[in-house]
C-alpha positions in Angstrom: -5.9 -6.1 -20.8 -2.7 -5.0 -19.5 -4.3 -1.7 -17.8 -7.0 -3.6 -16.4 -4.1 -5.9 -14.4 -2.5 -2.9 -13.1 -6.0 -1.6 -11.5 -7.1 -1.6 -8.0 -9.8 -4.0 -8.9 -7.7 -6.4 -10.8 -5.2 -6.5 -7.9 -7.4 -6.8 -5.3 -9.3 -9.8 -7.2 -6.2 -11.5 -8.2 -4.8 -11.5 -4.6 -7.9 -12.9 -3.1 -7.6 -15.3 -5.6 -4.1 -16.3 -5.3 -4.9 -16.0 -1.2 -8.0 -17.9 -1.4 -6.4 -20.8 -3.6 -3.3 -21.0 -1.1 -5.6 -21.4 1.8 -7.9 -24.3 -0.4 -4.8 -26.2 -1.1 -3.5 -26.3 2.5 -6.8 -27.1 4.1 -7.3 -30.0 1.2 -4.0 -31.5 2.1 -4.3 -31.3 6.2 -8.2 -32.0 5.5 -7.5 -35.0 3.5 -4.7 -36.3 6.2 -7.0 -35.8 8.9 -9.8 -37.8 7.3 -7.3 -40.8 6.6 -5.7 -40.9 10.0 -9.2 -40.6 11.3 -10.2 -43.4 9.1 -7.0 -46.0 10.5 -8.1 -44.4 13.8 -11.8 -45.7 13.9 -10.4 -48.9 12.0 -7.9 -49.8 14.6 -10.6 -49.3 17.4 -13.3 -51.5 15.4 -10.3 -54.0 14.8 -9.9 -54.0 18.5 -13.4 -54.5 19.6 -13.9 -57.5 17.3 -10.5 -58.9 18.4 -11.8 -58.3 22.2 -15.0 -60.0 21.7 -13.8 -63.2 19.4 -10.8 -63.7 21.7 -13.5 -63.8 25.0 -15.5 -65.9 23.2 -13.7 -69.1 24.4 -11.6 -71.4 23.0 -10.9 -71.2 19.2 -9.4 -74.1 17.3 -10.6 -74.0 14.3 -9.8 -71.1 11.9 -13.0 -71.9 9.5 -15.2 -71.8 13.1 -13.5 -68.2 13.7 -14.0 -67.0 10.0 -18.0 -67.7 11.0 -17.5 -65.9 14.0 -15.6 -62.8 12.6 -16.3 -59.6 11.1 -15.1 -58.8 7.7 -13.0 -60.5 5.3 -11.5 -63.7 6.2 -8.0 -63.0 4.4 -7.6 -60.1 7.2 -7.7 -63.2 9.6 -4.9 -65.1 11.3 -4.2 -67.5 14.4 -0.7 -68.0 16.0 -0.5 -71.5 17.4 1.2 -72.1 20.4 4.6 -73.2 19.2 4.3 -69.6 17.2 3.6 -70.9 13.7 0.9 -68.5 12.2 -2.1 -70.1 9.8 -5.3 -68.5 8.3 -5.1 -66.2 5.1 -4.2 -63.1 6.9 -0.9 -64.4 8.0 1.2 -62.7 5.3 0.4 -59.7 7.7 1.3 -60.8 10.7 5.1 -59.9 12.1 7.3 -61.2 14.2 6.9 -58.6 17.2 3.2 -59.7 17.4 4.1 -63.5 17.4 5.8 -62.8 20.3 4.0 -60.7 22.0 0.6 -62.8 21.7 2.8 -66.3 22.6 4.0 -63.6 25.9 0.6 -63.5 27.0 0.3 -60.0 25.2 -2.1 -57.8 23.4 -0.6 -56.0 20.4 -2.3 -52.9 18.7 -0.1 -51.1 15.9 0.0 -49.4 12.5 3.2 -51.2 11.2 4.3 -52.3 7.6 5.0 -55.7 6.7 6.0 -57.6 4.0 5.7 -53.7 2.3 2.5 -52.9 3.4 1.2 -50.3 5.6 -1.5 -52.2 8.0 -3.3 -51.9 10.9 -2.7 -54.8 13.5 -4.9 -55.9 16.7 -3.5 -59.5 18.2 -5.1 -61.0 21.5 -3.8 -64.2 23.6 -6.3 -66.7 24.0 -7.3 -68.5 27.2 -6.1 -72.0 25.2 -2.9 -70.9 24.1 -1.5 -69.4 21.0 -3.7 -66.1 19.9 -5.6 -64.5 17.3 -5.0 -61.8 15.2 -7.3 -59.1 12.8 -5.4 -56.7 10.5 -6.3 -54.1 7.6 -4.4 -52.9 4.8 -4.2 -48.9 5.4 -5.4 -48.8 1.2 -8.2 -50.3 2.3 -8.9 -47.8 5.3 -8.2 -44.9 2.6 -9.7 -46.4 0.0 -13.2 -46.5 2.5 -12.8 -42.6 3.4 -12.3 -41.5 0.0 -16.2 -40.3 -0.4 -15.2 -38.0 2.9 -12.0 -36.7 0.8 -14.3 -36.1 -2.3 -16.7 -34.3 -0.4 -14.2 -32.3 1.4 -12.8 -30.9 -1.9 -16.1 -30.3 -3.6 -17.0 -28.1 -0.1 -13.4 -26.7 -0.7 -13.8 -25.7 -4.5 -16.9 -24.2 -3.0 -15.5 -22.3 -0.7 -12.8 -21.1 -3.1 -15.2 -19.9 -5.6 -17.1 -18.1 -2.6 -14.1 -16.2 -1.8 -13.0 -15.0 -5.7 -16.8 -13.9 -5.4 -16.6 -12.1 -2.2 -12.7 -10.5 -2.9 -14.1 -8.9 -6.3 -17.0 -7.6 -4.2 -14.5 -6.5 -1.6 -12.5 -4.8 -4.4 -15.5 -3.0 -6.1 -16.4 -1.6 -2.7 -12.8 -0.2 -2.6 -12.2 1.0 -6.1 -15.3 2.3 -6.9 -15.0 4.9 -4.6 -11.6 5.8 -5.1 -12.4 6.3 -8.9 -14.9 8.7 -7.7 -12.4 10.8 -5.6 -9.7 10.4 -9.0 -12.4 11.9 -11.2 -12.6 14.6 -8.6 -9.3 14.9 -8.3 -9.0 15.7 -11.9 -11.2 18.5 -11.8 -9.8 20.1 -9.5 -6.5 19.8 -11.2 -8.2 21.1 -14.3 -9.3 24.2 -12.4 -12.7 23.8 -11.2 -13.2 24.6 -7.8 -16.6 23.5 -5.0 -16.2 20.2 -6.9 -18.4 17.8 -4.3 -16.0 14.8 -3.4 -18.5 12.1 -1.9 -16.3 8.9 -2.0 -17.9 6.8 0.3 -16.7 3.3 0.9 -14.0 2.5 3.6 -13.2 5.3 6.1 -9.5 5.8 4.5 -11.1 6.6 1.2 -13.6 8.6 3.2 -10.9 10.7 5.0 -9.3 10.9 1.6 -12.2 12.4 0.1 -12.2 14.8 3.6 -8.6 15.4 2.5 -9.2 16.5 -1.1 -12.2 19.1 -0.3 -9.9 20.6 2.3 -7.5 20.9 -1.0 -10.4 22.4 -2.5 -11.1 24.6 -0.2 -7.5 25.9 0.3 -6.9 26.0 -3.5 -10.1 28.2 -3.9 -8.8 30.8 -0.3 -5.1 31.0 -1.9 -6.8 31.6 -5.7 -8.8 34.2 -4.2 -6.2 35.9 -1.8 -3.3 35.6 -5.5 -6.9 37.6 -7.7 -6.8 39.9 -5.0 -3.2 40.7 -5.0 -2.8 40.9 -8.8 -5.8 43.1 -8.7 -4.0 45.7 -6.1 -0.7 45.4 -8.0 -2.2 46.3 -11.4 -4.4 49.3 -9.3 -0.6 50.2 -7.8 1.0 50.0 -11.1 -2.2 51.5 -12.9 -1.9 54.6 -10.9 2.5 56.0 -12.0 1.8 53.8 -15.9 -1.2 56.9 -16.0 0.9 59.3 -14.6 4.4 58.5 -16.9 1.7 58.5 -19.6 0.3 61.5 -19.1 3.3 63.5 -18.6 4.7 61.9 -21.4 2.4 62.4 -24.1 2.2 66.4 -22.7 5.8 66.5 -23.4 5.5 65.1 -27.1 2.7 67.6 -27.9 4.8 70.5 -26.3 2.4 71.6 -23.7 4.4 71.7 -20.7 5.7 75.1 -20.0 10.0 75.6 -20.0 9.5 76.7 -16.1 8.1 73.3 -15.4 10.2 70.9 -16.9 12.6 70.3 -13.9 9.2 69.9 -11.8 7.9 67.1 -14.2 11.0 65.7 -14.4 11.2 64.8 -10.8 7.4 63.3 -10.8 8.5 61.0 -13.3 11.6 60.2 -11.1 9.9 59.6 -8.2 6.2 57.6 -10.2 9.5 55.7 -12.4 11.2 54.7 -8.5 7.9 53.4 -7.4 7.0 51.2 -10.4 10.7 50.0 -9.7 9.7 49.1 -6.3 7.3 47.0 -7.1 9.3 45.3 -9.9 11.9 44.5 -7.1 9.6 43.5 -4.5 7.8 40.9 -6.9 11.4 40.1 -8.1 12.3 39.2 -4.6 9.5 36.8 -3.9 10.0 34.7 -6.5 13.3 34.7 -5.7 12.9 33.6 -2.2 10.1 30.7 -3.8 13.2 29.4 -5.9 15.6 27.0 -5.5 18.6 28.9 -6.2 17.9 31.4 -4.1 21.5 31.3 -1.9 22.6 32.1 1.6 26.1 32.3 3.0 25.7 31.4 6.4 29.0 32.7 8.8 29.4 34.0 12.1 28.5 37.8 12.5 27.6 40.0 15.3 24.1 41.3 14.8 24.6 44.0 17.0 26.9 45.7 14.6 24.1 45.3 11.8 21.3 47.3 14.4 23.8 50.2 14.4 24.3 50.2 10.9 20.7 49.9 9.8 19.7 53.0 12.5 22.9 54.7 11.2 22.0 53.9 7.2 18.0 55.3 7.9 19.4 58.6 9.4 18.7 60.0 5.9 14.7 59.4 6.3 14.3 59.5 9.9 15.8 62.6 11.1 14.0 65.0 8.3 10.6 63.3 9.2 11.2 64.0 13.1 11.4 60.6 14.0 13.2 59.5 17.1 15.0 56.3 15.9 17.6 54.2 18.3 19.6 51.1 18.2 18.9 49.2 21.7 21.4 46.3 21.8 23.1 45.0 25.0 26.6 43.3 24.3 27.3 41.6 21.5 24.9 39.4 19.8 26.7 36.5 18.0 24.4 34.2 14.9 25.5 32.2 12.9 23.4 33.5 9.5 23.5 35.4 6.3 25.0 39.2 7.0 23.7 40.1 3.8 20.2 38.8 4.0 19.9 40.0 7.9 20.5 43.1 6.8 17.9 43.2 4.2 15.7 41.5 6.8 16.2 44.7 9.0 16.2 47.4 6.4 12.4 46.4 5.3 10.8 46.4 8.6 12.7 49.4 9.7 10.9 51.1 6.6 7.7 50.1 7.2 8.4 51.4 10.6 9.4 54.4 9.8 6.6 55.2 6.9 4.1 54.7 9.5 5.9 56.7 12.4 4.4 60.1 13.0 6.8 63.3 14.1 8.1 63.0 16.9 7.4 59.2 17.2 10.2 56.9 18.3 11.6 53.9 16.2 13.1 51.6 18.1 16.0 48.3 16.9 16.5 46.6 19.8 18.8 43.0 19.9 19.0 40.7 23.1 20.6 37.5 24.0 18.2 34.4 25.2 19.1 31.2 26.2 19.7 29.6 23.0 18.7 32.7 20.6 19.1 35.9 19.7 16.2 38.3 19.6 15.9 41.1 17.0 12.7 43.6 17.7 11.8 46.6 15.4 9.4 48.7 17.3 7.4 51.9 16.2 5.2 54.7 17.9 2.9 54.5 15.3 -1.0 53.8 14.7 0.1 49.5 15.5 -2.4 46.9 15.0 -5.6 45.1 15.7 -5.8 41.8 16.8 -7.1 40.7 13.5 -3.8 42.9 11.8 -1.8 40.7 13.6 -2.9 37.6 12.4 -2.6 38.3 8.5 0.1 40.7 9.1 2.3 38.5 6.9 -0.5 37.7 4.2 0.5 39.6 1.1 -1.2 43.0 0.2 -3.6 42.4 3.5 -2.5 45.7 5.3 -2.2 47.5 2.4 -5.7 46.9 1.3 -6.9 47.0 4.6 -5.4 50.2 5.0 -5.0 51.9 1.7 -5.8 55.8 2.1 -5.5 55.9 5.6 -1.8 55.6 6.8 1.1 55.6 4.7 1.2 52.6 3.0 3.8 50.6 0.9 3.6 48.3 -2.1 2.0 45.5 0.5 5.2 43.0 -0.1 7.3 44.2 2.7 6.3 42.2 5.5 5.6 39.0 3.4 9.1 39.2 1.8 10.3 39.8 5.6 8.7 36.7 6.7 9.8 34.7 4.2 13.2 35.8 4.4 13.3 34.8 7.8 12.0 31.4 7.3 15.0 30.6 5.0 17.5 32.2 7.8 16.2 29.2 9.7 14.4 32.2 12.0 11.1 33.1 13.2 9.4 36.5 12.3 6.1 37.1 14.5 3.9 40.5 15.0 3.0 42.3 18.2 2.2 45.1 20.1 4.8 47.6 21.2 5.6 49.1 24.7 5.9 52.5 22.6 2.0 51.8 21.4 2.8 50.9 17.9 3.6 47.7 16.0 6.4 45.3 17.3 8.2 42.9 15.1 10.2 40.3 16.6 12.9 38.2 15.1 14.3 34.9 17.0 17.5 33.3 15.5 18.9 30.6 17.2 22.5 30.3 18.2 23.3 27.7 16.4 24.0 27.6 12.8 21.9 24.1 12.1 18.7 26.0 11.2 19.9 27.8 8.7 22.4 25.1 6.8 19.1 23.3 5.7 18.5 26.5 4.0 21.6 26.8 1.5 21.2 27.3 -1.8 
């Protein structure tokens, strides 16, 4: 019972209900007023026509005469006499105000109580003095216009039932739907993917259904692109694992000669550096997906970290032939993480420079615009396609694209870049360089609001 009260349905029914029942009530009480000052309404204008017609009837002395003569009961009849005295048997209902105003020459028409009882009163001067005067309880009035009340309620309760009917048709329309797109839901959660979501019903379920194939299809793109990725990193880690395995298991069985020892020593260096390469890159994405990942956000000069990242590279790019140059004009004040910047610059600058052929230029250029400083890293090298460009950030997409082509690294880089620069409260995009390679441009802004959202 008590999950049945907390569903959509339930709530839905018991709200038209509780709605419904409001609105019966308030229309049966104004409904039921209406009829009864309706009721006095018509009963002081049939009071008035028979009071109009007996009083033009001449002169009327007698009270039993006028009894013949009236309409209705003869208790709701009375005659004021000309020194004011009041006979006949409806004189218990006559007042004081409509003594004197008959005796003044007056008509009186009112709804007044007397002697504790609500009643309607029509008095008329006669021609021969004195006046005469019909009146009506207001019970009897009500009491004549309760079949009208009794109807009214009956069409009411009617009514009421109607709309109970109609809100748990209303709420079936809604729910059902939504159960659909639940049970949907629930597969998709469960892992199944292409799982049809036809809601129906109201257009916000609709758009919600619209909603969670979109999830659906966006779950199934990001599965694909994360299969795809653990498939090149297993390749990638496949290819030193055989290598480390190989040389090791020639070592055990003593089958590598004395003379190259030193040589196999080194390849397991270098296939042991890579393997670490790709631990730390995958390290550093998580890291970056994490909540204590932290930033110390203070002022720094990023020109002074262009020079030092040219000046750190010498060691790579000035045996490969490479022309590499800082390109900074003035000083180039952020407020950000020195640290992080740094590692920012040091992983574009080597992708830059594993892709730069002899004699290529590499180029770290830093310039002020209004309201941000902008860091580019540009190459000479092979640079990219329009399509490149667009999933240049997209983990492993270069790398597969271009695997045993160009140099290539573990396909990380640039999606660890990006990311990085996202938490710096900065914007990393992809271009084309005036030196005909690939340009990567970094905007931080001046201010050091971006980034504080981004503390750890």
């Amino acid at each position: 019972m008590k999950h049945w009260l907390r569903s959509l349905y339930a709530r839905v029914t018991l709200v038209t209900a509780a709605v419904a029942a409001v609105a019966t009530l308030v229309a049966g009480l104004v409904g039921a007023q209406l009829i009864r000052s309706a009721a006095v309404d018509q009963a002081r204008v049939s009071l008035a026509r028979q009071a109009q017609a007996l009083s033009a009837s001449g002169s009327v002395t007698d009270l039993a005469s006028l009894r013949e003569l009236a309409v209705g009961e003869s208790g709701r009849i009375a005659l004021v006499q000309a020194d004011g005295s009041v006979t006949g048997a409806g004189r218990r209902f006559v007042s004081q105000a409509a003594v004197n105003k008959v005796l003044a020459k007056q008509s009186f028409s009112e709804t007044e109580t007397v002697s504790g009882t609500p009643v309607v009163v029509e008095a008329r001067p006669l021609a021969s003095g004195g006046g005469l005067v019909l009146v009506e309880p207001v019970s009897a009035v009500n009491q004549a216009a309760g079949p009208l009340v009794t109807r009214l309620l009956w069409a009411l309760a009617l009514g009421f039932a109607c709309a109970v009917i109609g809100g748990a048709l209303v709420a079936r329309w809604v729910a059902k739907p939504l159960v659909r797109v639940a049970a949907a839901a629930r597969r998709l959660a469960g892992g199944e993917r292409g799982v049809a979501v036809d809601g129906g019903g109201p257009t916000e379920v609709t758009q919600v259904s619209r909603a969670l194939e979109a999830l659906d299809a966006s779950l199934a793109a990001s599965e694909g692109r994360q299969r795809e990725f653990l498939l090149s990193v297993s390749h990638e880690m496949r290819t030193p694992l055989t290598a480390l395995r190989g040389y090791a298991e020639a070592l055990a069985d003593g089958v590598i000669p004395a003379e190259d020892v030193r040589r196999v020593g080194k390849t397991l260096g270098a296939e042991t550096e890579r393997l670490d390469h790709f631990v730390r890159d995958l390290l550093e994405l998580a890291r970056l997906e994490a909540d204590d990942f932290r930033l110390d956000f203070q002022s720094v000069d990023a020109a002074e970290i262009l020079t030092a990242v040219v000046t750190a590279w010498r060691g790579v790019w000035e045996p490969a032939g490479v022309a590499a140059r800082a390109d900074v004009m003035g000083p180039l004040v952020v407020v950000t993480d020195a640290r992080r910047l740094r590692q920012l610059l040091d992983g574009l600058v080597e992708n830059a420079l594993r892709v730069a052929p002899t004699g290529a230029p590499v180029v770290v250029a830093g310039r002020s615009e209004p309201g941000a400083v902008v860091i580019e890293v540009r190459d000479g090298g092979p640079g990219l396609s329009d399509d490149d460009l667009a999933h240049a950030f997209v983990r492993g997409a270069l790398r597969a694209r271009y695997a045993g082509e160009r140099p290539v690294g573990t396909g990380l880089g640039l999606s660890i870049a990006h990311r990085l620069a996202g938490r710096l409260g900065a914007a990393l995009t992809a271009g084309r360089a005036p030196e005909g390679g690939a340009c990567f441009s970094l905007r931080l802004p001046v201010a050091g609001e971006a980034g504080s959202g981004a503390r750890g």
